[in-house]
C-alpha positions in Angstrom: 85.8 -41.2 57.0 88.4 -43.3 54.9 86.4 -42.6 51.5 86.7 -38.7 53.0 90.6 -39.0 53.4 90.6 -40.9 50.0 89.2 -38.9 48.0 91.4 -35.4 49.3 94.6 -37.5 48.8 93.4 -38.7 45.2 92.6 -34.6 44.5 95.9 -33.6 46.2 97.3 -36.5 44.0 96.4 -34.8 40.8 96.8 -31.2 41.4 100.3 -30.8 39.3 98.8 -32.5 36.4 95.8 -30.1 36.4 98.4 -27.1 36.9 100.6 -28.4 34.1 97.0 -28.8 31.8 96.0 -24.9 33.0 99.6 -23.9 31.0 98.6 -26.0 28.2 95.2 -24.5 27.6 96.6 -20.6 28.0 99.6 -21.4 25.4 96.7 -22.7 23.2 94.3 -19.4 23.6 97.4 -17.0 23.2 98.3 -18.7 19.8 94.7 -18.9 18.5 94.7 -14.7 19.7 97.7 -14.4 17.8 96.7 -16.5 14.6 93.5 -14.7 15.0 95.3 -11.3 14.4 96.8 -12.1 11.3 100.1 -14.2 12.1 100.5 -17.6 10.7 101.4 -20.3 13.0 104.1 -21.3 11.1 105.6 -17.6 11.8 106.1 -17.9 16.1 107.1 -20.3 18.6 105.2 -20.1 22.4 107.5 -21.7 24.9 106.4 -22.4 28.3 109.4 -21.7 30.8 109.9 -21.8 34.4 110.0 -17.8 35.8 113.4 -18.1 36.7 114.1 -19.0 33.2 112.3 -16.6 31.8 114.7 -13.8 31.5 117.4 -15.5 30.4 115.2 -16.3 26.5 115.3 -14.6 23.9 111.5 -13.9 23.2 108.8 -12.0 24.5 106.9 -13.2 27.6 103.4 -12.8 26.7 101.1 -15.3 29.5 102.0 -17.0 33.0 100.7 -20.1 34.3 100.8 -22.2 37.5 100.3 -19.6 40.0 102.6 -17.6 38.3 105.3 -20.1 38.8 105.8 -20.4 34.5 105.8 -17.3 32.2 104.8 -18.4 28.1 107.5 -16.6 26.0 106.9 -15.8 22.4 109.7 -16.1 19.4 109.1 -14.7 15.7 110.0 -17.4 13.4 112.7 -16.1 10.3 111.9 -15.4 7.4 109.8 -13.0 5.9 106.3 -14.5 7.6 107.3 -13.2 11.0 106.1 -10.0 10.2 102.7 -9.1 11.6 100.5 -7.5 9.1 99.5 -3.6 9.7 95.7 -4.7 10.6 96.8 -7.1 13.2 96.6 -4.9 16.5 93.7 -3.6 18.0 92.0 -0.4 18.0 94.3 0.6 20.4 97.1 -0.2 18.5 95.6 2.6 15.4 97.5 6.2 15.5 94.9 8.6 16.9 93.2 10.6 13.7 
């Protein structure tokens, strides 16, 4: 019984770090999406902000986290690398023929 109650405190224990590593890993797939359409990495910012901080930044939010308690907002860098090349979007993105 005592390894029982161990074990849920050590898991209970480690949940925010887990939370805080499930941010983490969707910032990295949203920039390798992004880098993958085209954009250099050098060219935007992802910033992982509380929700009620998310409004109040002046990028795009593009991802949430943490039980939707963090939203991941997106910057363009200056310069002229922040522009995203024509073939970057999808197929959905193309003008209909």
């Amino acid at each position: 019984m005592k390894k029982v109650l161990w074990c849920v405190t050590a898991v209970v224990a480690a949940l925010p770090m887990l939370a805080q590593a499930s941010c983490e890993t969707v910032k990295a797939d949203i920039s390798q999406k992004i880098v993958a359409n085209g954009l250099p990495e050098s060219a935007f910012t992802l910033e992982i902000v509380p929700n009620d901080q998310a409004n109040q930044t002046a990028g795009q939010v593009v991802g949430h986290c943490e039980n939707d308690s963090q939203k991941i907002v997106y910057q363009k860098n200056g310069g002229d690398d922040a522009r995203v090349p024509a073939n970057a979007g999808s197929a959905q993105d193309a003008p209909s023929p």
